[in-house]
C-alpha positions as CSV (number, residue, x, y, z in Angstrom):
1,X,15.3,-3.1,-11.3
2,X,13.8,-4.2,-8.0
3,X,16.0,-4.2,-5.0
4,X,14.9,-7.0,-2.3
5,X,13.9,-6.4,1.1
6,X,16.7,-6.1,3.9
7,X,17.4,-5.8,7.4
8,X,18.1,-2.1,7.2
9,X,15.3,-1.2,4.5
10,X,12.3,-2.2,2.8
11,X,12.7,-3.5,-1.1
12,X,11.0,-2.1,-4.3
13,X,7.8,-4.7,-4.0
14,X,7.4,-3.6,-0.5
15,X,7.5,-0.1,-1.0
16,X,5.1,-0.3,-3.8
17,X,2.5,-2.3,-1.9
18,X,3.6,0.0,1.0
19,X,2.1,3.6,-0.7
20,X,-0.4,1.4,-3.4
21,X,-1.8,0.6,-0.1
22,X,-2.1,4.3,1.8
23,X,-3.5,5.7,-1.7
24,X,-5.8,3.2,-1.8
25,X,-6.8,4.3,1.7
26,X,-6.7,8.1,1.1
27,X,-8.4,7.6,-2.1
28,X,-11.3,5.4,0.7
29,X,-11.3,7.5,3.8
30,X,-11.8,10.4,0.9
31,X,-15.0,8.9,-0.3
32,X,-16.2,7.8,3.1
33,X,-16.0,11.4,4.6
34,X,-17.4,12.8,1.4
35,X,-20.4,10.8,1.3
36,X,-21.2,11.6,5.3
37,X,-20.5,15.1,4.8
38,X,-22.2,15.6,1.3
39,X,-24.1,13.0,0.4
40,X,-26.1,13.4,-2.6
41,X,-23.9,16.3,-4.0
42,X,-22.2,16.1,-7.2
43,X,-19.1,15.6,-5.4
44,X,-20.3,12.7,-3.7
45,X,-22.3,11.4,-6.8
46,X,-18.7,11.0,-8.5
47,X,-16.6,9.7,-5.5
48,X,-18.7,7.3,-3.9
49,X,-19.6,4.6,-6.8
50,X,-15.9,4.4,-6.6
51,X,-15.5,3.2,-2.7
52,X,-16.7,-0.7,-3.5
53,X,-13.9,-0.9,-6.4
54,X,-11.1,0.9,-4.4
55,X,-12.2,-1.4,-1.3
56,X,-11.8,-4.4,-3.4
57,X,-7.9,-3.1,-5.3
58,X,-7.5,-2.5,-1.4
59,X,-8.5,-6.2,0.3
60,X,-6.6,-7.8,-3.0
61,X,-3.3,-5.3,-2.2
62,X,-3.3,-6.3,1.2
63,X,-3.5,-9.5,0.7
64,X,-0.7,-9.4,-1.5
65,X,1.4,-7.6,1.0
66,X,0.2,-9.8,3.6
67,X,2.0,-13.0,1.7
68,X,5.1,-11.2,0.4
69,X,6.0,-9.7,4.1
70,X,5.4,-13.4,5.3
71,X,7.8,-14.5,1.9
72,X,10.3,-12.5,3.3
73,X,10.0,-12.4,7.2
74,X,13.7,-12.7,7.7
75,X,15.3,-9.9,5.2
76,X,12.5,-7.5,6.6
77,X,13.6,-4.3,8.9
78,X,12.3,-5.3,12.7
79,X,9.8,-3.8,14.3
80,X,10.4,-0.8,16.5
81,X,9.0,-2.6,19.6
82,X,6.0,-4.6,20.4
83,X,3.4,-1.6,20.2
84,X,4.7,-0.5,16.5
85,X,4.3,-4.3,15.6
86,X,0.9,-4.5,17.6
87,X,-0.3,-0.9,15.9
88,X,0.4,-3.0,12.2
89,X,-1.2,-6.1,13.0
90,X,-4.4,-4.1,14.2
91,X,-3.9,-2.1,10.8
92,X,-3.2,-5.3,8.6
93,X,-6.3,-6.8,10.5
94,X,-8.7,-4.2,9.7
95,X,-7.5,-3.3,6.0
96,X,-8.8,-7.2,5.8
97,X,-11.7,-7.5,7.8
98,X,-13.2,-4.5,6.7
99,X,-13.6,-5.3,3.2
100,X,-14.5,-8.8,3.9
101,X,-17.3,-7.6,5.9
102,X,-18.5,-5.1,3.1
103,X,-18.4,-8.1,0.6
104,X,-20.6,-10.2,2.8
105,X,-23.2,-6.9,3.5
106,X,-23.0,-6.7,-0.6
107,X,-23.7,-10.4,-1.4
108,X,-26.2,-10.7,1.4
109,X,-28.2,-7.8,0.5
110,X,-28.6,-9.7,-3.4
111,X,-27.0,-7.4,-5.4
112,X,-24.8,-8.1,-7.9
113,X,-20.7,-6.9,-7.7
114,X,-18.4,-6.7,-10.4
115,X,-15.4,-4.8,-8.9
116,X,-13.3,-2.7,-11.7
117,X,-15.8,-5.1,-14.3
118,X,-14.9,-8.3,-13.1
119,X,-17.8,-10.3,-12.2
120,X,-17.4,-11.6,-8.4
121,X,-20.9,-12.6,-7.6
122,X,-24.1,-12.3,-9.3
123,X,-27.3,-11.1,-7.1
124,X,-30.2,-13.1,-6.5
125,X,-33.7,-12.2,-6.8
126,X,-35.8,-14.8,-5.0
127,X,-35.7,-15.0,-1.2
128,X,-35.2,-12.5,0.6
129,X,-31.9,-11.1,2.3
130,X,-29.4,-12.7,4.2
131,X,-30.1,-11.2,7.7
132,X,-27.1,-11.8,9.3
133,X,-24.5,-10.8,6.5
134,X,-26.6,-7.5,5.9
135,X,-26.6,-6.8,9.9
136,X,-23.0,-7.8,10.5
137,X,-21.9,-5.0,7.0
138,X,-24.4,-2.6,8.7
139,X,-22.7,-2.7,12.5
140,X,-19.3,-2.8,11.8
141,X,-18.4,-1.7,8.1
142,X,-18.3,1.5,8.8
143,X,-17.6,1.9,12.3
144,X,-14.1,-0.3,12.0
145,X,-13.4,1.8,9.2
146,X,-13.3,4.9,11.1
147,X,-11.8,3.0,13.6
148,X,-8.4,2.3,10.8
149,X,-8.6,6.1,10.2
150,X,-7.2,6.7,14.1
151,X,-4.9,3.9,13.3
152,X,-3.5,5.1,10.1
153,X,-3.2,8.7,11.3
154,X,-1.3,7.4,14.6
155,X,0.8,5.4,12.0
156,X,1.5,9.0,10.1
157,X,2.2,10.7,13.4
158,X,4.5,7.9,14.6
159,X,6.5,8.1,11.5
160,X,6.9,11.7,11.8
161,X,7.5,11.8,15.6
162,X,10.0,9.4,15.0
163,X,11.7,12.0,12.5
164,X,13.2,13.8,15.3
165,X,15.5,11.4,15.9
166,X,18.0,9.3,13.7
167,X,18.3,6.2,15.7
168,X,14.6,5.7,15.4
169,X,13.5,7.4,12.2
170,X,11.7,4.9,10.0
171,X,10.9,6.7,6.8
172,X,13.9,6.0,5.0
173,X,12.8,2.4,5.5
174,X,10.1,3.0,3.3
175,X,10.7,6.0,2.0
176,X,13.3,4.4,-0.9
């Protein structure tokens, strides 16, 4: 049974985008920091072929989310105040745009991706790369991906701060 969304707490579809999403994100940020901090280990040798899939599960879950929260703007808990909606948009914005930008380094560089086995592109041999896509995945891919790590810990600590008191404690909003 799946309970729909209302004023005073998130519904079953939310809640499962909700923590599909943060494992998703653990499971990235988990691969990310092994690969800088032991590249070429075994460890990192059977996390990081993983990242591009788990990117991709993450750009299609968010997306999802993205449409269902819009689906059902009115039945949805409000927002805290403007910085706790600000702090989501920024997270919503990145969870897309850092993706996006890894697909573009990926098909500009001519290589092939098949996330999960699914065929999204094929690569190209003649020519040579596409300057600006490889540039643009090489700048920011990484760097805006640190940058959702600070946001999603804030978004941890802000949950838990607001533990302390019952008028503002969120988690049972999403905790089911």
């Amino acid at each position: 049974m799946t309970s729909p969304d209302t004023p005073a707490r998130y519904g079953t579809v939310t809640r499962f985008l909700h923590w599909g999403i943060a494992l998703c994100l653990a499971w990235m940020f988990g691969t990310a920091i092994t690969h800088v901090l032991a590249e070429k280990s075994a460890l990192d040798a059977f996390f990081w072929p993983t990242h591009k899939h788990f990117g991709s599960l993450l750009m299609v879950l968010v997306s999802v989310r993205v449409i269902w929260a819009l689906l059902n703007a009115r039945q949805r808990p409000p927002a805290l105040n403007p910085l706790a909606r600000l702090g989501h948009l920024a997270m919503y914005g990145l969870m897309f745009a850092i993706p996006l930008i890894g697909l573009l380094r990926q098909f500009g560089s001519g290589r092939a991706f098949a996330p999960l086995g699914l065929p999204l592109f094929a690569g190209f041999d003649e020519g040579e790369k596409i300057g600006w896509m490889v540039d643009l995945g090489g700048l920011l891919h990484g760097e805006l991906g640190w940058a959702l790590l600070a946001l999603v810990c804030g978004h941890v600590a802000m949950a838990l701060w607001h533990r302390r008191s019952p008028q503002y404690d969120v988690m049972p909003r999403m905790a089911g």
